[in-house]
C-alpha positions, 0 to 999 in steps of 0.5 A: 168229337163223338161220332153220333151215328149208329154205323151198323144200322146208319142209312144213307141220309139221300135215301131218307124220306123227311118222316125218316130223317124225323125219326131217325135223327131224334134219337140222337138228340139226348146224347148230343144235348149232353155233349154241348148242354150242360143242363141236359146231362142229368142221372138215369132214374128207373123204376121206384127211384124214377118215380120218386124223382118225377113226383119231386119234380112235379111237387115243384113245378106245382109249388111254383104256380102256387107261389105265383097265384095264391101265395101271399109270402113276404117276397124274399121268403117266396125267392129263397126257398124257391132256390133252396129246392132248386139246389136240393133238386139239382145235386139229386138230378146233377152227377158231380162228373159227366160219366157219373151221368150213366150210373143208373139210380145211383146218388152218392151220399155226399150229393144227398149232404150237399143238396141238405146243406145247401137247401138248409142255407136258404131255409135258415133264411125263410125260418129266421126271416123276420129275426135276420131283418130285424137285425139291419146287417147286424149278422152273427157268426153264424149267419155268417157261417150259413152264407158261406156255405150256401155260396159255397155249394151253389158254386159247386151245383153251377160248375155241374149244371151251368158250366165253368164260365160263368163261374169264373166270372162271379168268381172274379167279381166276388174276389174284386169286392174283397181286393175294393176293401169290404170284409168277409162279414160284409160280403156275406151279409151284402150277398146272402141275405139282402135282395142285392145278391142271391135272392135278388132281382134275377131270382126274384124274377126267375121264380115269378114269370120265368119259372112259368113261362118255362112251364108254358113252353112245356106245356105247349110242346106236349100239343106237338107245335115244334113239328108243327113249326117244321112243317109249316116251315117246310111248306113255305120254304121247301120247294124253294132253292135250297129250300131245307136251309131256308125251312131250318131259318123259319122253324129255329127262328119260330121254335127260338123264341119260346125256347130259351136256349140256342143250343137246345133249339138246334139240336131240336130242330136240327135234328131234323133239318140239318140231314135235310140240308146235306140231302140237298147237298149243303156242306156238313159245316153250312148245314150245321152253321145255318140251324147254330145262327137261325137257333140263336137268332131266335133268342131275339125274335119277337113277340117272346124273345126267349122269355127276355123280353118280358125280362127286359120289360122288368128291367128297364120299366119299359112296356112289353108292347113297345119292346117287341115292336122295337125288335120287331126290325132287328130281327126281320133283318138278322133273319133276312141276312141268313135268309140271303146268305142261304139263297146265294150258298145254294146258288153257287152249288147249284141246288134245288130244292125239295120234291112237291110230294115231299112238301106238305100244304100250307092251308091244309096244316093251317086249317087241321093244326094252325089252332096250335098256335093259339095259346101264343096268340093268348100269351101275347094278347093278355101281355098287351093288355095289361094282365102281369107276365105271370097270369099271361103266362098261366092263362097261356099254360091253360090254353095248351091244355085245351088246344091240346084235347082238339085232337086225340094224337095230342091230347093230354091225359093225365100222364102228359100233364105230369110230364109236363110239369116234370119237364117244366121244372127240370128245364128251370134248374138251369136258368134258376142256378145261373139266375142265382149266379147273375145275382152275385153279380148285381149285388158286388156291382151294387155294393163296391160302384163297379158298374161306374168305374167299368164304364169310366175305365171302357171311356178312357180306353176308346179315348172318348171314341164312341165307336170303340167303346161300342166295340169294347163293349161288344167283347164284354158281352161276348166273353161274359154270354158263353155258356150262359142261358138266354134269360141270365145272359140278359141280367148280366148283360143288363147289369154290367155293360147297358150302363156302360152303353147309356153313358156313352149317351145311347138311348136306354132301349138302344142299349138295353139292345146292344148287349142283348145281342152281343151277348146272345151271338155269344152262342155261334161264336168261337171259340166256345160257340156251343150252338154250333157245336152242337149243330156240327156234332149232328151234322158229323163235321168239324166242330170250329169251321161250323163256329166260324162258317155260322158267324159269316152267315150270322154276320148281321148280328155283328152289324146292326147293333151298332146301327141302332145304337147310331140310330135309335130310330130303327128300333120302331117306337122309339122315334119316327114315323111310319114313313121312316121305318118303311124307308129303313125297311126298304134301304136295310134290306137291299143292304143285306142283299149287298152284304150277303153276295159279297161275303157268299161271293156270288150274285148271278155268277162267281164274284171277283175279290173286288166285287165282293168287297164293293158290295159288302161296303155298299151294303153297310151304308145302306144298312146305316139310315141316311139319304146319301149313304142310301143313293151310293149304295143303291147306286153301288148294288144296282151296278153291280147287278147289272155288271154281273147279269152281263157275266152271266149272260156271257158264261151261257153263250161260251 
């Protein structure tokens, strides 16, 4: 593990003012970005070459709106030549080994032949398309030829941008639809050159509403929301105990959402709150764990979801609106959990939290900056609406071009606006080549029967055991999300193991849920845990005990899948009525409280082994909807509060 730090200049972070911290730990970002996100470790261009790539880089986020607005191209033209200058673009950006990465304006020669020839794979497809339609499947030689070099390369550019993982997994799939009986034509035309595969419904989407809802979340970051976030953030929670790990849950869960990427959100805003956590005196490894399971967690707060719920709109036919108001409850309770978990660490150390001249005031940013928020508020508004996620998100884009002229700090000038496109587009290469890689998944699922036989195959091993299917299905989620960015996570997950969930008679929604989830937490736990990787290397500490102590504090993401999946009707509209959802509310929250003491070991004072154990036990029966299951754990959690108010009171009088 590197050491981040600048030893001859470090000041001791006790001595630092937040604005201090800000500046100071900012600058570490990139290069910890490219230790823990593959995405992040891209060429150094200066001078002409810089220039050459920023203008490459802006053509294609220019070429993405138009394609989105104006263009009337057949569909599976739009989606190949959309992924045709994504690879082009990538083996330009991407060095083939992380130390190539240092070598300013260098591009070997065979980068530039591999991106020619893996951009030319798709655009033999968009000039001959109406010729390889035409031909039913009947493919030539050469067809054939093509496909397998696209394949190929687009192989090779995931393993540089992507990572290893999920390689391994399309890897797996593709040698399994050969093991099924099918031939190499077959494969090939089946995954090259129908909807089925590559270009399929994770690209298709990818190239429509995602390409701009990354475009968006550049555009917005220009207006300077992600310190804005921080500070009101800091002004709700800072003076509270322990106050800079609450301000870090507030503002990953606010910057989580529009992010899209858990490790990219903790080093973000990590970079700031983590050395205010070890200021506080938090340990190293629960300051870096707290931002990996708040960062994380944000993937799945609503309205935005890290672009998943409009994807999960896409995939299941179910509306935006009632997606976010059934994530509505999961998310306040994942929240709630790190929330408490946080409160009871600080507790048990004794700390306090930030000074007042330390803290800035909630109206007074409100009232200067809270227009900030506005162009979420149109984003959100014209989804509920009606208008498709593409214009919402192109009405969104020009609301952070205004927002951004209120103030002369933020206001966009030609060069930000450039930059703005530049950023956009070189944040969607990710997403795009595991899109690509997602596809390749959809289509040998769809070509061999796949997705049936696991589901058959997940029933006969839990022995018809819902539970254990569950189960079963919560490692395949894991095991299949490391590594792998928030919106393809999502396509995989709702590919491979949703059908798996719905057989097992879990309502589409509920299930849809499940591995989204599953699949998310991914990112906190070991032993990839890639979030809390990143979060251990700013927070200078061992990397595996940060991955473990963030699954503790994120534990409720391990819990309330299963609740849901029992017991649909928390996730809001999807059954019920108000009166119901309040209760779940109510019941689900002192059930967090339970399951918080119990795995923090304190309350009021130091609990013994057994109290923690009955309080994690009555938590979860609170956490699981009924009348019984409430009143014992009520019961349970009221008697042990008042239990440990008389240890307290006798450790005063000692």
């Amino acid at each position: 593990m590197e050491d981040y730090s600048d030893k001859n200049n470090e000041k001791s972070v006790k001595d630092m003012t937040p604005d201090e911290i800000f500046t100071n730990e900012a600058a570490q970002m990139d290069a910890v970005l490219k230790e823990f996100d593959k995405e992040s470790n891209t060429r150094i261009f200066l001078g002409m070459p810089r220039s050459l790539v920023k203008y490459m880089l802006v053509a294609f986020s220019l070429y993405a709106l138009w394609m989105n607005v104006l263009s009337s191209l057949p569909e599976q033209v739009r989606r190949a030549s959309f992924i045709g200058i994504i690879v082009f673009m990538a083996f330009i950006l991407y060095p083939a080994k992380k130390t190539a990465a240092d070598k300013a304006n260098y591009v070997p020669w065979y980068d530039f032949v591999l991106g020619i020839l893996g951009a030319g794979s798709f655009f033999y497809f968009v000039v001959n398309f109406e010729a390889i339609v035409n031909k039913a499947g009947r493919i030539t030689p050469v067809d054939i030829a093509i496909g397998i070099i696209g394949i190929v390369i687009l192989f090779e550019i995931c393993r540089r941008v992507v990572g290893i993982p999920i390689l391994v997994v399309v890897a797996c799939f593709i040698v399994y639809a050969f093991y099924s009986g099918f031939s190499l034509k077959r494969i090939i035309a089946h995954l090259f050159y129908t909807t089925e595969g590559v270009i399929g419904t994770p690209i298709g989407v990818c190239s429509t509403f995602i390409v701009l809802f990354i475009l968006f979340g550049s555009f917005l970051d220009k207006t300077g929301v992600g310190r804005f976030f921080i500070e009101i953030a800091n002004s709700i929670a800072g003076a509270a105990t322990g106050g800079p790990a609450k301000v870090a849950v507030i503002a990953s869960a606010l910057q989580g959402m529009i992010s899209g990427s858990s490790v990219a959100n903790t080093v973000g805003s990590g970079s700031f709150t983590i050395p205010m956590m070890k200021k506080t005196g938090y340990p190293p490894e629960f300051a870096a764990a707290v931002e990996a399971s708040a960062s994380t967690g944000g993937q799945i707060m609503p309205p935005i979801m890290g672009a998943a719920a409009f994807l999960m709109a896409e995939m299941t036919g179910v509306s935006y609106s009632k997606i976010v108001v059934a994530a509505i409850l999961p998310a306040f309770l994942y929240f709630t959990g790190i929330f408490l978990m946080v409160h009871f660490e600080a507790k048990k150390l004794g700390l306090k939290g930030l000074n007042k001249d330390e803290i800035p005031g909630f109206f007074k940013l409100m009232f200067s900056r809270g227009y900030l928020l506005l162009p979420l508020v149109v984003l959100v508004y014209c989804m509920m609406t009606g208008f498709t996620s593409s214009m919402s998100a192109c009405y969104a884009i020009v609301a952070s071009i205004i927002v951004s002229m209120f103030r002369k700090d933020t206001r966009m000038n030609l060069t930000s606006f450039l930059e703005a496109l530049e950023n956009g587009a070189k944040n969607t290469i990710g997403v795009a080549i595991a899109c690509s890689m997602a596809g390749m998944i959809v289509g040998v699922v769809s070509l061999t029967g796949l997705g049936l036989k696991l589901a058959s195959g997940l029933l006969a091993l839990s022995g018809g055991v819902t539970i254990l299917a569950l189960f079963f299905t919560m490692i395949a989620c894991i095991i299949l999300g490391m590594g792998v960015p928030t919106t393809a996570n999502y396509v995989i997950m709702a590919t491979i193991t949703a059908p798996i969930v719905i057989k097992l008679g879990i309502p589409l929604m509920a299930a849809h849920m499940f591995v989204f989830y599953f699949g998310i937490v991914a990112d906190i736990t070991p032993p990839v845990a890639l979030a809390a990787y990143a979060g251990s290397a700013i927070a200078k500490c061992n990397p595996l005990k940060a991955g473990f102590t963030a699954t503790r504090i994120a534990i409720t993401a391990f819990i309330i899948p299963y609740v849901f999946a029992f017991n649909p009707e928390m996730l809001l509209g999807q059954g019920g009525g108000i009166a119901e959802a309040a209760i779940i509310t109510v019941t689900a929250f002192i059930g967090m409280l339970g399951i918080s003491t119990g795995m923090e070991g304190f309350m009021k004072t130091k609990m013994a082994v057994w109290e923690r154990v009955l309080c994690i036990a009555a938590g979860l029966l609170l956490i699981k909807p009924g009348t019984i299951t409430d009143i014992i754990g009520i019961v349970v959690i009221i008697g042990m509060y008042l239990l440990q108010n008389i240890k307290y009171k006798k450790t005063l009088n000692a």
